[in-house]
C-alpha positions as CSV (number, residue, x, y, z in Angstrom):
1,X,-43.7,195.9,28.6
2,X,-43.8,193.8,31.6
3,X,-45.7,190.4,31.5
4,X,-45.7,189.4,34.8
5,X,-45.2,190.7,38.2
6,X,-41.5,188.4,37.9
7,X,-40.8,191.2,35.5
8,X,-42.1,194.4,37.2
9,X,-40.3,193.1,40.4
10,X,-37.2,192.5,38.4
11,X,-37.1,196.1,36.8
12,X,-38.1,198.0,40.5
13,X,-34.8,196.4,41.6
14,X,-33.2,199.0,39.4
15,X,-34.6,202.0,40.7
16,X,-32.6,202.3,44.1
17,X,-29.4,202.7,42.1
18,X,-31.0,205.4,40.0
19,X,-32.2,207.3,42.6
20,X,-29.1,207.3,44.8
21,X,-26.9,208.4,40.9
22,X,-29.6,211.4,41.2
23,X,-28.8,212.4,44.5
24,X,-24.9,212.1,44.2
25,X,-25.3,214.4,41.1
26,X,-27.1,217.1,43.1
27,X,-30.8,216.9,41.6
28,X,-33.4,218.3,43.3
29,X,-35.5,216.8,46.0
30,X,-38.9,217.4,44.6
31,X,-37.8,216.2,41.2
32,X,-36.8,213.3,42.9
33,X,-39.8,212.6,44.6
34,X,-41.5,213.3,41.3
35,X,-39.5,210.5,39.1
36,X,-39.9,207.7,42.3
37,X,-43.7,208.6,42.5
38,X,-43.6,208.1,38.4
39,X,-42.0,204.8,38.9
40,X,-45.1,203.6,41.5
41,X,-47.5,205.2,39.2
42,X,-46.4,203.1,36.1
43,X,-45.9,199.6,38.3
44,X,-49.2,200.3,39.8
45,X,-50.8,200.9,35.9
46,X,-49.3,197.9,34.5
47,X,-50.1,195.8,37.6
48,X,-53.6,196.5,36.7
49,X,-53.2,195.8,33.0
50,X,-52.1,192.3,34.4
51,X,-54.6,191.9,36.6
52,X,-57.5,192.7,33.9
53,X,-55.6,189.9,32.1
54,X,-55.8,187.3,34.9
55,X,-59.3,188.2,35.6
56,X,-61.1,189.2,32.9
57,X,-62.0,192.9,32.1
58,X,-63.5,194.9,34.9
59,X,-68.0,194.8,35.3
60,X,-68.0,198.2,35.8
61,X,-66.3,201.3,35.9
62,X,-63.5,202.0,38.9
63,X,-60.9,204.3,39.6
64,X,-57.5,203.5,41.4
65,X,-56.1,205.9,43.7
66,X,-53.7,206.8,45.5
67,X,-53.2,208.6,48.7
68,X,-50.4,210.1,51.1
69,X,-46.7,210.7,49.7
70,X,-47.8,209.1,46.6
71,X,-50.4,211.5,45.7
72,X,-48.8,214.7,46.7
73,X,-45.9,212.8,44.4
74,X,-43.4,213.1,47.4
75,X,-42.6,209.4,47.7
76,X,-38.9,208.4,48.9
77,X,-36.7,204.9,49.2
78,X,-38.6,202.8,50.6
79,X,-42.3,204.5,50.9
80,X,-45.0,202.5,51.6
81,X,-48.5,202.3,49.6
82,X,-51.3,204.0,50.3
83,X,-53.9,203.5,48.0
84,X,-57.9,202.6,47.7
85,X,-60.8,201.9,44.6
86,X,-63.5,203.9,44.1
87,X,-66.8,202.5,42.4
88,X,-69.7,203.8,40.8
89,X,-73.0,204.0,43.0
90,X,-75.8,202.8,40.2
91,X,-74.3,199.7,39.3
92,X,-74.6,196.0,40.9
93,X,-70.7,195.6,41.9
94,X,-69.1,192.2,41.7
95,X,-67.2,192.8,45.1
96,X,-65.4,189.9,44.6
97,X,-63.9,190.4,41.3
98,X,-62.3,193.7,42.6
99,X,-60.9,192.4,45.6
100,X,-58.7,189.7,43.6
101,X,-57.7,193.0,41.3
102,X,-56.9,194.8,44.5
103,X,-55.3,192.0,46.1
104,X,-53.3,191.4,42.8
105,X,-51.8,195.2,42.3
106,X,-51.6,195.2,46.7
107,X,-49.1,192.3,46.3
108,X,-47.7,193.2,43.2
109,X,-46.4,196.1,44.5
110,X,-45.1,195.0,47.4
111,X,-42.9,192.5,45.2
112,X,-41.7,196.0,43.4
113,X,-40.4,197.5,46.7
114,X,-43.5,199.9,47.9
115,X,-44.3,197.9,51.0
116,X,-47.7,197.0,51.9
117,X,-49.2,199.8,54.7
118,X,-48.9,199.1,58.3
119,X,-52.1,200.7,58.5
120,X,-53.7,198.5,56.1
121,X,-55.1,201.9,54.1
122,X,-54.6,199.6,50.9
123,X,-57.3,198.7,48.8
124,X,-57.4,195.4,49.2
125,X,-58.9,196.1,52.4
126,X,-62.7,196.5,52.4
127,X,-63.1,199.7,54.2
128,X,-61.2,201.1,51.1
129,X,-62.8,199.5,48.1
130,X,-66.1,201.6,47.8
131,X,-68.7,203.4,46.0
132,X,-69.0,207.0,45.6
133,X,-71.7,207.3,47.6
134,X,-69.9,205.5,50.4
135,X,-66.5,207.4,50.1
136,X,-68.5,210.4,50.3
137,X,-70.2,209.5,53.4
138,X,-66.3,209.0,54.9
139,X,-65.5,212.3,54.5
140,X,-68.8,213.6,55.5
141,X,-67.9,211.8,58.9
142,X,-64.3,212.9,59.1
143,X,-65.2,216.4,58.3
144,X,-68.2,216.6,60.5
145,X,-67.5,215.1,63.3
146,X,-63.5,215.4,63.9
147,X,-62.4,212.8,66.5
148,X,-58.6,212.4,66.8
149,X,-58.9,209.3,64.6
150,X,-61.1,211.0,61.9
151,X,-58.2,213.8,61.7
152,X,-55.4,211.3,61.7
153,X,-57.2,209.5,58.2
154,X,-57.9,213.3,56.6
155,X,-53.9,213.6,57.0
156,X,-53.7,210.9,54.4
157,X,-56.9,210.5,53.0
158,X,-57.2,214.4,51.8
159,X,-53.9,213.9,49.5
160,X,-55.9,211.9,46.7
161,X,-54.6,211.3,43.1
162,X,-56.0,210.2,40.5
163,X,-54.5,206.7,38.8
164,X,-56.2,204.9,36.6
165,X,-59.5,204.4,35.5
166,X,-62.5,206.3,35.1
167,X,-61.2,209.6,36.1
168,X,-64.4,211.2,36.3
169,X,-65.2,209.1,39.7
170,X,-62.3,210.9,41.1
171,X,-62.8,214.7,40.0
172,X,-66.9,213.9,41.4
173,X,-65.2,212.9,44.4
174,X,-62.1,215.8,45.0
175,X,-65.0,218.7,44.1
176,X,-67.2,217.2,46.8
177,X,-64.7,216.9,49.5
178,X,-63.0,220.5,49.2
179,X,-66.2,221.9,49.1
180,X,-67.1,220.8,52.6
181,X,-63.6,221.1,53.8
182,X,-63.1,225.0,53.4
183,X,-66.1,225.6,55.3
184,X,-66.1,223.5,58.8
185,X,-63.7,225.5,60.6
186,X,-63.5,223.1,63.4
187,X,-62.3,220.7,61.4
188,X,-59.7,223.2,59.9
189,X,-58.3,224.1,63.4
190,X,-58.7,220.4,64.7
191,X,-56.5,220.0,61.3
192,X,-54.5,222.6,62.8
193,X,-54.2,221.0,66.2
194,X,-52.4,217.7,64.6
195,X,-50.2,219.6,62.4
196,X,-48.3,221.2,65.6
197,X,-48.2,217.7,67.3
198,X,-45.1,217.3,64.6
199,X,-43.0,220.2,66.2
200,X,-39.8,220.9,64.8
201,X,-37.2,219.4,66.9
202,X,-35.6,222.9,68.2
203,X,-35.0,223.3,72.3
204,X,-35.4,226.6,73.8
205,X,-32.0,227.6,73.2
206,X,-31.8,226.8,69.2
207,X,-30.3,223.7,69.7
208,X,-31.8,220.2,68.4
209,X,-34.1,218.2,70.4
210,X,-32.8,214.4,69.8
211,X,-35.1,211.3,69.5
212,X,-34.9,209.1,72.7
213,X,-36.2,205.9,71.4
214,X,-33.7,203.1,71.8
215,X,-33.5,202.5,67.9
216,X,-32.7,205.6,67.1
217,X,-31.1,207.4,69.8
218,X,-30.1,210.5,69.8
219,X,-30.9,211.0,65.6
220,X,-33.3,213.3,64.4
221,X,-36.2,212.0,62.9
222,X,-35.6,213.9,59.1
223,X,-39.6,213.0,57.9
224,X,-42.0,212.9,61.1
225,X,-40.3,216.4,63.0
226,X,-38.8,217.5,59.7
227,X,-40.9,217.3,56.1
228,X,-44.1,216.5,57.7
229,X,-44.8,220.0,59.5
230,X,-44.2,222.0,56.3
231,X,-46.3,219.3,54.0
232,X,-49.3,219.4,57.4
233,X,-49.4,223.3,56.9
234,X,-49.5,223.1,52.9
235,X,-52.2,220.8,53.4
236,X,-54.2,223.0,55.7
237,X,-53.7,226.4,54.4
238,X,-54.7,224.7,50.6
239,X,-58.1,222.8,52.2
240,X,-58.9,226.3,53.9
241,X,-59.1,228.0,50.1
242,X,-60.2,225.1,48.2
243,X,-56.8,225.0,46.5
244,X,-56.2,222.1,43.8
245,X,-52.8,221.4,43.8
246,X,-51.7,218.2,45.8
247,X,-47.9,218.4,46.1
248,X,-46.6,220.3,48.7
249,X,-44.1,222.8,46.9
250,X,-47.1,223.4,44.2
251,X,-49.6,224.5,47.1
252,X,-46.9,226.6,49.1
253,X,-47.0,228.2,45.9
254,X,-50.3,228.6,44.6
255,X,-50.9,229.9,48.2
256,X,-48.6,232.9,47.4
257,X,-50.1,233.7,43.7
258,X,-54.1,233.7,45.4
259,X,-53.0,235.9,48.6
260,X,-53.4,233.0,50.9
261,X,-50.5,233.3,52.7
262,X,-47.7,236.1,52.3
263,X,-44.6,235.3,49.9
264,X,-42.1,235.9,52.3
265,X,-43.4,232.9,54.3
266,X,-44.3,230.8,51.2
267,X,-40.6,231.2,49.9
268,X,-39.4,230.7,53.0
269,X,-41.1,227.2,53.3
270,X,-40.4,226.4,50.1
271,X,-36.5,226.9,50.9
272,X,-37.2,225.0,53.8
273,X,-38.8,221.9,52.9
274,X,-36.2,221.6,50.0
275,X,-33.1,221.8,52.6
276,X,-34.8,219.7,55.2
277,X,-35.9,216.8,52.0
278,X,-32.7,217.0,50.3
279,X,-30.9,216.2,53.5
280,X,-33.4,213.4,54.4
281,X,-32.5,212.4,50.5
282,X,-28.8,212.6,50.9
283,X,-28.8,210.2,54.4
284,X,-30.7,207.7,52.4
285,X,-28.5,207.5,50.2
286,X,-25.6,207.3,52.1
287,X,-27.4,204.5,53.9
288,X,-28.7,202.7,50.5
289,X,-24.7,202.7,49.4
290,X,-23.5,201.2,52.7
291,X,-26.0,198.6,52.5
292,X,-28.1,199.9,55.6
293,X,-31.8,199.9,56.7
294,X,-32.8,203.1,54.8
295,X,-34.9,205.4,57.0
296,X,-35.8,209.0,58.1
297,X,-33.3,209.1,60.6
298,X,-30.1,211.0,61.1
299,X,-27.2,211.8,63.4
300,X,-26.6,215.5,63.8
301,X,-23.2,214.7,63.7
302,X,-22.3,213.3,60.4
303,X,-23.2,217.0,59.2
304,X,-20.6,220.2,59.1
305,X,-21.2,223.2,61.4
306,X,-22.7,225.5,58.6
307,X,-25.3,222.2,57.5
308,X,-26.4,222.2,61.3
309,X,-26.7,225.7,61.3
310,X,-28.6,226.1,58.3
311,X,-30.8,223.0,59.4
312,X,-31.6,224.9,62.1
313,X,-32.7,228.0,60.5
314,X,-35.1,225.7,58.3
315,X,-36.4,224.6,61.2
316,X,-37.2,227.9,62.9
317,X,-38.3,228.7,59.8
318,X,-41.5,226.1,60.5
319,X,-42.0,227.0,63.9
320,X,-42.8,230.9,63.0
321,X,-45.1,228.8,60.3
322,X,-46.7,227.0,62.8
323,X,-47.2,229.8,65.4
324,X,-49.0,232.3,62.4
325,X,-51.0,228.9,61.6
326,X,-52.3,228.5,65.2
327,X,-53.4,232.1,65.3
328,X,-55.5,232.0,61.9
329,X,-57.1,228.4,62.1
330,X,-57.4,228.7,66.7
331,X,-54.9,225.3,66.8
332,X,-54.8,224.9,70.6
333,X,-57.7,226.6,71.2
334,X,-60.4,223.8,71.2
């Protein structure tokens, strides 16, 4: 019922407190995800309700969406936005009508708490504010010809959710790109490659491998070594078989049901990614209540003997993931 974005910003402020009463009371960590990604969802909607009332209704059809955490519904305190319009190819777009509506909902949100991307993937920015046609010819590129770069966009790019809008832009769009995904298998073991760049951080011996950087030394880094392998793999294994489902426990699952991969691993990534998220969730929190920066990162410490221990059979859990993924996709080969 928000009228302005003074309004929207006013009711995001409440959402912090909610999410840290959820994790105190032991819910989930993919529910959580689910009800933050919700929350962005329905500012993002009524920022462009606001926006079609500041600017006058739109000249054509569009669709709004979303990429990354968002789309795979994963988001956490403090996630950032990832998102981009798509237009319609036989119409004469009015370029400049959509980037004030991007610019508007891009800023709005930021006011509501979802920082803007320090990648720019926003879709304010031009590069991410285009036709069908154009978006096609992206992933086209990405697919066919996969540079480093190109494989570092598909990691966020590929998660795409619809939001608002024509929503037949965006199923045009999804049917197109999974099609030529599951059959370049350089790009699938190229996809491969970057997901075992995010190793779990386990030495030789079993024990954890700490982050060095002078910000947060000696911490492990709970999203980048931690949720990011298992939701790399899901990602993979789901392009390979031209699965739909974007959130990561969905695919791990669907995966099992279609033979894709066996169940023992599935449920054992499942498992994993829930232990390693609700952890990540738990530190936020902790963080949020003592009035800290909230981030990914944690020290080993602050946890008991039998969490480490467990943490750490999570984590071997996604290097025996990793090491049957580099056999079937040829990661490390090329």
């Amino acid at each position: 019922r928000a009228d302005t974005v003074e309004e929207l910003t006013e009711a995001a402020k409440k959402l912090p407190a909610l999410v840290v009463k959820l994790i105190e009371r032991d819910a989930r960590a993919v529910e959580i995800g689910k009800i933050i990604t919700s929350f962005t969802d329905g500012i993002t909607k009524r920022l462009l309700k606001l926006a079609i009332r500041k600017f006058g209704e739109a000249p054509c059809d569009y669709a709004w969406l979303a990429f990354g955490s968002q789309a795979r519904q994963e988001q956490v305190l403090g996630s950032d936005q990832d998102n981009g319009l798509l237009l319609p190819d036989d119409v004469d777009i009015d370029d400049n009508y959509f980037r004030q509506l991007a610019e508007f909902v891009n800023d709005g949100l930021d006011s509501c708490g979802m920082p803007y991307c320090p990648g720019d993937i926003m879709a304010r920015n031009d590069k991410w504010r285009q036709s069908l046609e154009k978006w096609k010819r992206c992933f086209v590129n990405w697919i066919g010809e996969p540079s480093p770069k190109a494989v570092m966009h598909s990691s966020i790019f590929f998660d795409m959710r619809h939001i608002a809008g024509n929503a037949e832009l965006t199923k045009n769009l999804r049917h197109y790109v999974l099609q030529k995904a599951k059959s370049n298998t350089i790009f699938l073991a190229m996809m491969c490659d970057n997901s075992l760049s995010h190793s779990p951080p386990l030495g030789f011996f079993k024990t954890f491998v700490l982050e060095s950087d002078g910000d947060h030394n000696k911490t492990l880094d709970l999203k980048k070594r931690g949720t990011i392998p298992i939701v790399d793999l899901a990602r993979t294994y789901a392009l390979s078989a031209n699965l739909k489902p974007l959130n990561t426990i969905e695919r791990l699952q669907i995966m099992e049901r279609e033979g894709v991969m066996s169940k023992e691993m599935s449920y054992s990534l499942i498992d994993a990614h829930e232990f390693i998220a609700g952890i990540r969730l738990d530190a936020q929190g902790r963080q949020f209540r003592a009035n800290s920066i909230v981030d990914n990162y944690l020290d080993p410490k602050e946890l008991s003997p039998l969490v480490r221990h467990q943490l750490k059979d999570a984590f071997q859990v996604v290097r025996d993931a990793q090491t049957a993924m580099r056999i079937r996709f040829g990661g490390g080969v090329i």
